[in-house]
C-alpha positions as CSV (number, residue, x, y, z in Angstrom):
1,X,15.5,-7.8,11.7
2,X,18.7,-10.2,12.0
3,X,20.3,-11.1,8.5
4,X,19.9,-14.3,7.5
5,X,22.6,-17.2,8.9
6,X,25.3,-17.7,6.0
7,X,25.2,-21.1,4.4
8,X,28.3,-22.8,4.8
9,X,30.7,-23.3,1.6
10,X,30.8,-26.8,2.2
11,X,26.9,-27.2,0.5
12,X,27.6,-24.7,-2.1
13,X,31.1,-26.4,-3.4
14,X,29.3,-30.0,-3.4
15,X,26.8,-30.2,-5.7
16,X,25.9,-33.8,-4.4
17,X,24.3,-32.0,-1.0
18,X,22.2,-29.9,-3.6
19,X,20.4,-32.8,-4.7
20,X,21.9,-33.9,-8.2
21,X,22.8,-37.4,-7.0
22,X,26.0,-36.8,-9.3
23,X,29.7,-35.3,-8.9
24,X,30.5,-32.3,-10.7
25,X,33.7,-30.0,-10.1
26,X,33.8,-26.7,-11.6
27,X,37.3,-26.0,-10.8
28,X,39.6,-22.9,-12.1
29,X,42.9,-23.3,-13.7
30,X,43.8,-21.0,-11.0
31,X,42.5,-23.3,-8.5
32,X,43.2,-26.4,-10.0
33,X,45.9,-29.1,-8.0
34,X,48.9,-30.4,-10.2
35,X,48.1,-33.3,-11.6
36,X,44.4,-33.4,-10.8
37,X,41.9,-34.4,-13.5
38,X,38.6,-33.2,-13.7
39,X,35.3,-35.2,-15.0
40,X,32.0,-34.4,-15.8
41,X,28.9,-36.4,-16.2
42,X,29.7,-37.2,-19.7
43,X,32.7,-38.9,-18.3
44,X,31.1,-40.7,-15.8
45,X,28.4,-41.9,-18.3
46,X,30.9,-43.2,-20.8
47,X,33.0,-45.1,-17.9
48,X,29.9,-46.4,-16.6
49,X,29.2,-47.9,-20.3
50,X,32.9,-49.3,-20.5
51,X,32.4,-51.3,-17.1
52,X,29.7,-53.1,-18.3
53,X,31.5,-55.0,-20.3
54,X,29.1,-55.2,-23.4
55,X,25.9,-53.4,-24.7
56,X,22.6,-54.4,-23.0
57,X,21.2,-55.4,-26.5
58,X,23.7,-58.3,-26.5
59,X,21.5,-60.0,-23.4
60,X,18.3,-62.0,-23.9
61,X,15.2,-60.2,-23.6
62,X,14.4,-61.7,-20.2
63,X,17.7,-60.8,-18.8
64,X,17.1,-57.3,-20.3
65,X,14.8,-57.0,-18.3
66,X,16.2,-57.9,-15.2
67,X,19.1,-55.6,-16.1
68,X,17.0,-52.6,-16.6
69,X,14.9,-52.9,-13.7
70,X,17.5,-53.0,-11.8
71,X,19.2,-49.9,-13.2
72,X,15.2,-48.3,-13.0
73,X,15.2,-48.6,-9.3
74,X,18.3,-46.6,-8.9
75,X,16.9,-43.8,-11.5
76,X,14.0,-43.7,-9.5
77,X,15.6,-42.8,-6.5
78,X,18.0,-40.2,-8.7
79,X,21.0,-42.6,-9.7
80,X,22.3,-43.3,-13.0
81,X,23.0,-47.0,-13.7
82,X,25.1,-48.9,-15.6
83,X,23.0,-48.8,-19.1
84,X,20.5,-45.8,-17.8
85,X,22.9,-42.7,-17.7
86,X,21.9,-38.7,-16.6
87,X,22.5,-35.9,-18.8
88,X,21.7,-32.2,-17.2
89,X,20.7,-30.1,-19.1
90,X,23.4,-27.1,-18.7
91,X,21.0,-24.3,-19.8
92,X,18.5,-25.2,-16.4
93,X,20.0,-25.4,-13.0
94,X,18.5,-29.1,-11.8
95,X,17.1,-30.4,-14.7
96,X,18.2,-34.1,-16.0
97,X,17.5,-36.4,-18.6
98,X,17.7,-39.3,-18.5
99,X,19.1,-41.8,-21.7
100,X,18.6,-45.6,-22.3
101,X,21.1,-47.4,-24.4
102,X,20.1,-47.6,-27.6
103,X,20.7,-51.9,-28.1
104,X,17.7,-52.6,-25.8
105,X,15.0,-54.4,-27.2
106,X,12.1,-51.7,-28.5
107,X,9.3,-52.9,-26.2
108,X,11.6,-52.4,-23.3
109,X,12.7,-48.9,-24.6
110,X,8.8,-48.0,-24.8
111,X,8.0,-49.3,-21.6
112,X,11.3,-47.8,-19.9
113,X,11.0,-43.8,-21.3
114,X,7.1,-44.1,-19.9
115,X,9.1,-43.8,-16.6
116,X,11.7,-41.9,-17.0
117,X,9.6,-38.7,-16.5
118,X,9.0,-39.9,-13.4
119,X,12.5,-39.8,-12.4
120,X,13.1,-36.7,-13.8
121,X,10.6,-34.9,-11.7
122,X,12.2,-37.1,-8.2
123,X,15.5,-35.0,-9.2
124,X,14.2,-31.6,-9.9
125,X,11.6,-31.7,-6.3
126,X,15.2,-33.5,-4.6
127,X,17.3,-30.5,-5.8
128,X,15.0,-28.0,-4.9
129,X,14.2,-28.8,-1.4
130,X,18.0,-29.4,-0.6
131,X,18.6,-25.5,-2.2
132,X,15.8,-23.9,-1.0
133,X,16.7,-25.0,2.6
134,X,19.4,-22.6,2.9
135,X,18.5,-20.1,5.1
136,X,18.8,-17.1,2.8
137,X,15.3,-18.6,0.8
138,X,13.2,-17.7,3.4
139,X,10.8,-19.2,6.4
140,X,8.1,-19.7,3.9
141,X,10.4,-22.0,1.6
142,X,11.9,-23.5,4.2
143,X,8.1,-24.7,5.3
144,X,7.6,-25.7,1.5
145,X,10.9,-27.5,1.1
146,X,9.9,-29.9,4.8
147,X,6.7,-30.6,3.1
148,X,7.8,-31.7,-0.2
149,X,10.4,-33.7,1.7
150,X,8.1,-35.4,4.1
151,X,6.5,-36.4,0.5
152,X,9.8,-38.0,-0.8
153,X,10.1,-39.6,1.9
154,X,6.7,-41.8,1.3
155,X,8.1,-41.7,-2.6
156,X,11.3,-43.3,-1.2
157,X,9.3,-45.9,0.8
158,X,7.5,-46.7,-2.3
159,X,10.9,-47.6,-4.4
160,X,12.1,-49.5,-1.1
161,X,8.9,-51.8,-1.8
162,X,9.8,-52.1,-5.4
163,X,13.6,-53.3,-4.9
164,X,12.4,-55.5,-2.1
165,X,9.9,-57.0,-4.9
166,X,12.3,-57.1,-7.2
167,X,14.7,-59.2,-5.2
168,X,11.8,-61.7,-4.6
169,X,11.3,-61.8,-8.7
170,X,8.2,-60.7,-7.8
171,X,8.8,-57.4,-10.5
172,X,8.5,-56.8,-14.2
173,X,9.0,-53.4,-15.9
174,X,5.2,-53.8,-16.9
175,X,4.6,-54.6,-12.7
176,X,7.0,-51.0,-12.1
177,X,5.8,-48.6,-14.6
178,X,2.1,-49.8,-12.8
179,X,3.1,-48.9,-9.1
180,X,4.5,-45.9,-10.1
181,X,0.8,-44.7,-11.6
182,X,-0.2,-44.2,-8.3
183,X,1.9,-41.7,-7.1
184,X,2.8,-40.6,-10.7
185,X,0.1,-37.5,-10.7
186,X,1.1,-36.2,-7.6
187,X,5.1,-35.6,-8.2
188,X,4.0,-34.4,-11.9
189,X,2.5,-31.8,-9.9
190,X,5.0,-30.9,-7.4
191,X,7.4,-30.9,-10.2
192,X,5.5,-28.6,-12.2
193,X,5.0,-26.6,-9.0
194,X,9.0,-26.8,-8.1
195,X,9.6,-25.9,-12.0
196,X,7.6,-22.7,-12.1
197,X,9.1,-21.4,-8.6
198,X,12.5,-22.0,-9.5
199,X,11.8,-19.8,-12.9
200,X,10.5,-16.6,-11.0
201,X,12.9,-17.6,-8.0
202,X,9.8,-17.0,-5.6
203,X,9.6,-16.5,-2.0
204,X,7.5,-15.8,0.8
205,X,3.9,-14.5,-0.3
206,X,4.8,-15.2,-4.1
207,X,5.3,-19.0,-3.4
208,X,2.1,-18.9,-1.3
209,X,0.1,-17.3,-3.9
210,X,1.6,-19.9,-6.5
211,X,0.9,-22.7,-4.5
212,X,-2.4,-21.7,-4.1
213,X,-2.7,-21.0,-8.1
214,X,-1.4,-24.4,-8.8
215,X,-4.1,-26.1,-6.3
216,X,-6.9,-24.5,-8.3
217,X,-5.4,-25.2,-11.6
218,X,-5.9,-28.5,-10.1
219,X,-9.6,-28.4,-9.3
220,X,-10.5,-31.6,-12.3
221,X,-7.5,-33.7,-10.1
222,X,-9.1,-33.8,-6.2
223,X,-5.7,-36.0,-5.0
224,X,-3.5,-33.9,-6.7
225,X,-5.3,-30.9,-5.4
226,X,-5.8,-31.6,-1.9
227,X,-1.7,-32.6,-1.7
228,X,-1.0,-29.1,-3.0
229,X,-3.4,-27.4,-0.4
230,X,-1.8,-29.8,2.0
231,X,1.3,-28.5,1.4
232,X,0.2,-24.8,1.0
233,X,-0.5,-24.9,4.5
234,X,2.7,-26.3,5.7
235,X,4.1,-23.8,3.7
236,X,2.0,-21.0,5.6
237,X,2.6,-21.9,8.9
238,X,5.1,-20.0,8.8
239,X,4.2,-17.2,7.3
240,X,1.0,-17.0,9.3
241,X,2.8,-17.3,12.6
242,X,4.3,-13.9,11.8
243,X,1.3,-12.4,11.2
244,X,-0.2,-13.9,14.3
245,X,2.4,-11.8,16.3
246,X,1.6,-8.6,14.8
247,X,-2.0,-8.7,14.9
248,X,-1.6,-10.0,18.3
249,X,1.9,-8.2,19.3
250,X,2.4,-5.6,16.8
251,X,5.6,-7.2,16.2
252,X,7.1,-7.0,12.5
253,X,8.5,-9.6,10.8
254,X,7.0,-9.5,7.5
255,X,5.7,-7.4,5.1
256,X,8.4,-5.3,4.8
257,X,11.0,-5.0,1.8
258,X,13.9,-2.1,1.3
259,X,13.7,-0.7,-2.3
260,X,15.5,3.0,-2.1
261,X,14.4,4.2,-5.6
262,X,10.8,3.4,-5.1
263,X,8.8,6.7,-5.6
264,X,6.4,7.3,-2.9
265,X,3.6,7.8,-5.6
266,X,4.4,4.5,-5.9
267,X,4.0,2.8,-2.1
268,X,0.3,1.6,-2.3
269,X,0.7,-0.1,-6.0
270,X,4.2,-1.6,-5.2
271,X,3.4,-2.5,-1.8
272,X,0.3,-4.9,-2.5
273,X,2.3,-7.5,-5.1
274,X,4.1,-8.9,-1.6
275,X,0.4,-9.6,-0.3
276,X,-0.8,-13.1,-0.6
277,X,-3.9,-13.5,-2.6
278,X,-6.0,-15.3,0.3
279,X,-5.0,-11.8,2.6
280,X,-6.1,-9.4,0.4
281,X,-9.3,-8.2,1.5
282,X,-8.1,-8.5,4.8
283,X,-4.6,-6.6,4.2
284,X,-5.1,-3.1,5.4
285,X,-7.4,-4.5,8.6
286,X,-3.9,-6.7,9.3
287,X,-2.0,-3.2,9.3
288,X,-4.3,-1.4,10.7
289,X,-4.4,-4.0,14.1
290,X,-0.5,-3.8,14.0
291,X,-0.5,0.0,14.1
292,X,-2.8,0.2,17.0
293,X,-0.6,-2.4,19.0
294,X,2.4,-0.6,18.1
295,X,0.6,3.3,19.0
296,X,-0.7,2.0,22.6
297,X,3.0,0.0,23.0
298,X,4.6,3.9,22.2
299,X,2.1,5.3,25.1
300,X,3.3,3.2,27.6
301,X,-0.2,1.4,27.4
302,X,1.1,-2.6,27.9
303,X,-2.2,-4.4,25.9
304,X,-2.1,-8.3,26.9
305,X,-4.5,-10.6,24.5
306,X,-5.3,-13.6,25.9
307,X,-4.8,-16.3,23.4
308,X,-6.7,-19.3,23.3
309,X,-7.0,-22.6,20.5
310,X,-9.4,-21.1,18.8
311,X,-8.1,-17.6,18.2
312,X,-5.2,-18.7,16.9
313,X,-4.2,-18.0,13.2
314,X,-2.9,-21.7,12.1
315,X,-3.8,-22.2,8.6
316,X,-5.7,-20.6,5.4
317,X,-8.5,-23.2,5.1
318,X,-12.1,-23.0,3.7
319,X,-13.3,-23.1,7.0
320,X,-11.6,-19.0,6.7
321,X,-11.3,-19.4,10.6
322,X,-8.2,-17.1,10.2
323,X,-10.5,-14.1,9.1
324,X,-12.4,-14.5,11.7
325,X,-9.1,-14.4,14.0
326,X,-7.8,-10.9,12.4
327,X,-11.4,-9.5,12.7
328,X,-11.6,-10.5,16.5
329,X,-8.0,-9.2,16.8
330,X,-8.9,-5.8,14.9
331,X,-12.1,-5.5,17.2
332,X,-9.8,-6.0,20.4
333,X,-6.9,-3.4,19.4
334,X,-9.4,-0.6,17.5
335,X,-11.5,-0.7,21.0
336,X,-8.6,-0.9,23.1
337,X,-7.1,2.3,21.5
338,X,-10.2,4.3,21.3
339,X,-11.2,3.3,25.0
340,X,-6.9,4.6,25.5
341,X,-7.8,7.9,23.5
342,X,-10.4,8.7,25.3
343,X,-9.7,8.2,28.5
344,X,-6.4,9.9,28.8
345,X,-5.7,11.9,25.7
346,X,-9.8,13.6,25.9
347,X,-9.9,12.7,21.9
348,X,-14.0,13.8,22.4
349,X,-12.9,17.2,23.8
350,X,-10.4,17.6,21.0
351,X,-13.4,17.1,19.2
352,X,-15.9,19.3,20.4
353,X,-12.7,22.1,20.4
354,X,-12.7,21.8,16.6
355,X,-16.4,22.2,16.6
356,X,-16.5,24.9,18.8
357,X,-13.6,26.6,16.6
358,X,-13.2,25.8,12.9
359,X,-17.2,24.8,12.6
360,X,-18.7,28.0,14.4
361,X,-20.1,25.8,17.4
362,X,-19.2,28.4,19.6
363,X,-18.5,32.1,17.5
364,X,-18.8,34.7,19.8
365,X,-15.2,34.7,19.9
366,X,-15.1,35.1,15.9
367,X,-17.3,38.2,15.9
368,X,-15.5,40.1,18.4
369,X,-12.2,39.2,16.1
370,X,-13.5,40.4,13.0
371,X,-14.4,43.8,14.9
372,X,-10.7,44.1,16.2
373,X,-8.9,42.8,13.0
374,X,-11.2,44.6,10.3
375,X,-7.8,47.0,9.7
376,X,-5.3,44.2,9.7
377,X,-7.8,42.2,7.6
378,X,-7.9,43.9,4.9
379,X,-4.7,44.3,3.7
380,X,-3.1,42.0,1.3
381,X,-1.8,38.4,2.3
382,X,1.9,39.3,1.9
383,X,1.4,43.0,4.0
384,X,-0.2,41.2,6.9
385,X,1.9,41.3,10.1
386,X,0.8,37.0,11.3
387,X,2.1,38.0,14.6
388,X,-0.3,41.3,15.2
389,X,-3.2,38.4,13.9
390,X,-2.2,36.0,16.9
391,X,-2.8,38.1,19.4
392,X,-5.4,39.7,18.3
393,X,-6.5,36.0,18.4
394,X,-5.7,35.5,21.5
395,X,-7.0,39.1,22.9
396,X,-10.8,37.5,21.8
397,X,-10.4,34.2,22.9
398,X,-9.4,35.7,26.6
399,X,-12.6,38.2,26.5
400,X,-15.3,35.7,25.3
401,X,-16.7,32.5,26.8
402,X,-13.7,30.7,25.6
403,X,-11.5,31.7,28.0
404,X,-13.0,28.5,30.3
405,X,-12.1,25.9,27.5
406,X,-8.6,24.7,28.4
407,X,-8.3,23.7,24.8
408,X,-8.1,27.3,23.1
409,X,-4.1,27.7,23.6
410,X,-3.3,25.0,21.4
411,X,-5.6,27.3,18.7
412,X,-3.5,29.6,16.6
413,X,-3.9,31.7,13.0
414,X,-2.5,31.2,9.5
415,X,-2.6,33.7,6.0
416,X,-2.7,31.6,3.3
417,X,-1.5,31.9,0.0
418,X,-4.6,31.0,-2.2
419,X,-7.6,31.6,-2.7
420,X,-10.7,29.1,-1.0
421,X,-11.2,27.9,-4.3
422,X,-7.2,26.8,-5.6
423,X,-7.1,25.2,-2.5
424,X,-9.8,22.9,-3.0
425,X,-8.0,21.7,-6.3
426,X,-5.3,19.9,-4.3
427,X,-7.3,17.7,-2.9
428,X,-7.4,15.2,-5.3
429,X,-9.8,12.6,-3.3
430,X,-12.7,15.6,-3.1
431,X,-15.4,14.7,-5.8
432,X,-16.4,18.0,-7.7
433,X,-18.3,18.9,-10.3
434,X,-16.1,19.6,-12.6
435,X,-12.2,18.5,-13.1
436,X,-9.7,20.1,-11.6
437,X,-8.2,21.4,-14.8
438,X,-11.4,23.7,-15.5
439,X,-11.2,24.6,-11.4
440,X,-7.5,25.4,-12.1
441,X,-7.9,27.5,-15.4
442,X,-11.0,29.1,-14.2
443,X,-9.3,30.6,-11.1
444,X,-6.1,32.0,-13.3
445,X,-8.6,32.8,-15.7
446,X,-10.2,35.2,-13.7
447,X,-7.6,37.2,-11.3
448,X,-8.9,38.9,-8.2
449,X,-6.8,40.6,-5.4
450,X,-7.1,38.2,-2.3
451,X,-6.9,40.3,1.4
452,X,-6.7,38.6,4.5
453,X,-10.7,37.9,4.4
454,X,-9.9,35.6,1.5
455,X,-6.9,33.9,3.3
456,X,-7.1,34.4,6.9
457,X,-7.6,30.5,8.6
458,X,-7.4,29.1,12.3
459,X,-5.0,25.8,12.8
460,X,-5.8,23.8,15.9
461,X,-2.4,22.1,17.2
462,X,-3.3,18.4,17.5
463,X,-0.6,16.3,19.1
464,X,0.2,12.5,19.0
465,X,-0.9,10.0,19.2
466,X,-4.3,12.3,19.0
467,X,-2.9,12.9,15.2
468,X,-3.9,9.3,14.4
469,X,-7.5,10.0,14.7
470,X,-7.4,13.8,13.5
471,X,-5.3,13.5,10.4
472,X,-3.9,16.1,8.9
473,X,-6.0,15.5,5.8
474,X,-8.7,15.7,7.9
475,X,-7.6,19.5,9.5
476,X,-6.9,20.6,6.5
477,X,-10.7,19.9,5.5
478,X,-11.7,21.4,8.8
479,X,-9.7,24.4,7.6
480,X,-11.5,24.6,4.6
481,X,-14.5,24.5,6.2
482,X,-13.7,27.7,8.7
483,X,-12.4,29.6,5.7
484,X,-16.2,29.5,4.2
485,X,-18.1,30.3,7.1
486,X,-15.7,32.5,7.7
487,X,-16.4,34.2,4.2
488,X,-20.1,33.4,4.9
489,X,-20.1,35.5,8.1
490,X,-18.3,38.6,6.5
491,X,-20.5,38.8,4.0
492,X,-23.4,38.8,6.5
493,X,-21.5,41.7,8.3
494,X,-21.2,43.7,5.6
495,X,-25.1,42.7,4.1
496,X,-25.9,44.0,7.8
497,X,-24.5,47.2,7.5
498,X,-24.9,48.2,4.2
499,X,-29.3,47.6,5.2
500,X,-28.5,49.2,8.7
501,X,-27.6,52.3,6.3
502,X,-30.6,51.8,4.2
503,X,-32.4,52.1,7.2
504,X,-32.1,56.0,7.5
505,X,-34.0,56.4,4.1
506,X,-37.2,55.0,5.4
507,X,-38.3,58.6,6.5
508,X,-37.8,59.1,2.7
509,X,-40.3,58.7,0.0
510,X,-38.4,56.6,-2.1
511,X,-41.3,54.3,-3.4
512,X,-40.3,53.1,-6.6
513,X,-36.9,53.9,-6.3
514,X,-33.6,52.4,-6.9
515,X,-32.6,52.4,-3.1
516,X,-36.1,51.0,-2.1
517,X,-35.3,48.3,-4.6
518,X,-31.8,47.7,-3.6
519,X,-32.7,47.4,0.1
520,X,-35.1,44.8,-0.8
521,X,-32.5,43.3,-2.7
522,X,-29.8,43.4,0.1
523,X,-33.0,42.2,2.5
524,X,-33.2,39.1,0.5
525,X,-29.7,38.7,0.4
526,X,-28.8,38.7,4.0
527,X,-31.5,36.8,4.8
528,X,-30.2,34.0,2.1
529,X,-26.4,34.3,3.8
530,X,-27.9,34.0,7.7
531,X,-29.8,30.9,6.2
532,X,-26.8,29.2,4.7
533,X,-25.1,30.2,7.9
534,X,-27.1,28.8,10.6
535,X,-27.3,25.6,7.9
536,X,-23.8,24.9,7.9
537,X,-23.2,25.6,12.1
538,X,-26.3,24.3,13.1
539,X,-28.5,22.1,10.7
């Protein structure tokens, strides 16, 4: 993804573009011109107070009041006057305060200060919507920050209609600080909104889910409420028109964040706090869809969705139309892929291979292995030649009914390392009985020499993008699988011959005996393990 376009110094060196409404010049001594002198607000304030020529206290009421309107309707559209003056507060990028002179008459003070919040929050929503439009905040900001304006621009409208008043004598401060009530609720709002992102510096999802936050916070206000869900969708547009193209395209625009010393242990938990509240449950369905687009893009498969009014994801409404968008575009992709793998990649052959293979479908070719491998078998794990094991592998897959499946060369053997039951203690999604601790202690507990009827396991090669549907997770529970019947099935050989043996004592009078009661014993036994066998391959 392109960086984002530089802002250009001009904003950043005049603070007037960012919204103050006032000249400030941080200048070095470095930097600083012979013979230039630098002001501040303070400055301005107190030169502002000289030209006035006398305090406002000095006036008749009446013309106070004339006086201060006329200094309000420039503080309400973020201008000091010539008795109303701005302080910022230096500790808060964008806040002001604003200051009355002292001399005017206490009833107009009152009435005055019950507006000055008012203009306070004008300034700090001004200043954030000229900041937050530089390109480095973000599509999702920038969305917010045309919103907000759009409303300023009705606020401005509004203080047109007051000074137009005003010049008609029409206005008192009583007449203001009653015209302002109506729209009074709704910049509180937006200021509150503007004052909490600009703490936590938010962006993308985390101003969505903050401006979704605020809204309900809002529920007692329904105005208030429904301008802050008004502008949550203005600000999603954005956003959503990204996701549109990737559940739709498989293109990425979102989503994505570089953090090099996040642990992968750590990917799931991190990776949901950049997912906007109102996508959560749907979240791994949007990935999913992506990921299909992107897998049949990689195959040379060109998908084309057609696209119509409806299916388009526009906003995050209680009508939840956009779920039903992802869930129409998940349905299309999932059965667009599946219809790809089977049709050219044979993803039900690959299936009935690891049947016929790992689950015993088809273990003719397994018996006539164990008969030419019993020597190589039963050696140790680190004295068996893997080599000799493949083709002896390959010598039984040739001379039994496998030889027709086309799908028996991408079979191949392993020795393992561990035992059946260590093994199972790795994977830590499989729900056991007991913890894996006890598993763990139990199997170092009790040593036993392994030989390769203990380790020996098949691995089927499956290639991409076939390896999206057959996980490795998944073939390594297939292995697991084999490496029991396989146990299963020597055990049965060896039950088998130790009662074919038995079998030559029958001439014997042996009632009674410890090898008549032994053979029913192994009897029993076998029959149990063919049982459990034809359970697991066939039942």
């Amino acid at each position: 993804m392109d960086p984002a376009p530089a802002t250009p110094r001009w904003n950043l060196e005049r603070p007037y573009l960012t919204g103050r409404f006032h000249q400030e010049t941080k200048v070095s001594s470095a930097a600083q011109a012979p013979g230039c002198k630098s002001f501040s607000l303070d400055s301005l304030s107190r030169d502002a107070g000289a030209g006035a020529g006398s305090v406002l206290g000095s006036y008749a009421v009446s013309m106070q009041e004339l006086l201060v309107i006329d200094d309000l309707l420039s503080a309400l559209a973020g201008v000091e006057g010539r008795y109303i003056s701005i302080k910022r507060v230096r500790e808060k990028d964008g806040y002001v305060v604003f200051q009355i002179d002292s001399s005017m008459d206490l009833a107009l003070q009152e009435l005055t200060r019950r507006i000055f919040p008012f203009c306070e929050d004008f300034v700090l929503v001004s200043q954030f919507v000229e900041s937050r439009s530089h390109s480095k905040n973000g599509l999702v900001n920038h969305a917010l920050a045309a919103a907000l304006r759009a409303f300023l621009l009705d606020y401005q409208a509004m203080v047109a209609q007051l000074e137009h008043q005003f010049r008609l004598g029409r206005l008192s401060v009583q007449g203001l600080w009653f015209f302002c009530q109506r729209m009074m609720s709704s910049l509180n709002a937006l200021a509150v909104l503007v004052e909490k992102a600009i703490s936590n510096n938010t962006s993308g999802s985390a101003t969505l889910n903050l401006l979704q936050s605020q809204a309900k916070a809002m529920a007692g206000d329904s105005a208030v409420r429904s301008l802050l869900e008004k502008r949550a969708e203005c600000a999603s547009a954005a956003y959503l028109r990204m996701l549109e193209r990737w559940v739709y395209e498989g293109v990425i625009e979102f989503f994505i964040a570089e953090n090099k010393s996040l642990q992968k242990v750590l990917i799931d938990r991190k990776g949901k706090d950049g997912i906007p509240t109102f996508l959560n449950n749907v979240a791994a369905t949007i990935l999913t869809t992506g990921k299909y687009l992107n897998v049949m893009r990689e195959c040379g498969h060109n998908v084309q969705v057609s696209l119509s009014e409806n299916s388009k994801v526009t906003s995050f409404g209680s009508n939840h139309q956009y779920l039903e968008c992802i869930k129409s575009a998940y349905d299309f992709a999932s059965g667009e892929l599946l219809t790809l793998m089977k049709d050219k990649y044979d993803l039900i052959g690959k299936l009935r291979s690891l049947k016929r293979y790992l689950l015993l479908d088809q273990g003719d070719f397994l018996v006539h292995f164990m008969d030419i491998a019993r020597e190589e078998l039963t050696k140790k794990p680190e004295d068996i030649s893997v080599e000799k094991l493949q083709s002896l592998v390959d010598i039984a897959l040739r001379s039994t009914a496998a030889a027709s499946d086309p799908s028996h060369e991408e079979l191949t053997c392993c020795v393992e390392r561990s035992s059946l039951l260590k093994k199972l203690t790795t994977l830590k999604d499989l729900d056991c009985a007991y913890s894996s601790d006890k598993l763990a202690s139990a199997d170092v507990d009790q040593p036993m020499t392994l030989t390769g009827l203990e380790t020996f396991c098949l691995v089927y090669k499956i290639q991409w993008p076939l390896s999206l549907v057959i996980s490795r997770k998944a073939l390594t529970k297939y292995q697991l699988i084999f490496r029991l019947l396989f146990h299963c099935k020597h055990v049965s050989r060896q039950l088998c011959t130790a009662w074919q043996i038995q079998q030559g004592f029958r001439s014997v009078k042996i009632l009674g005996t410890p090898i008549l009661r032994s053979s029913i014993l192994c009897r029993s036994m076998l029959k149990f393990v063919n049982s459990l066998l034809h359970y697991l391959t066939f039942e």
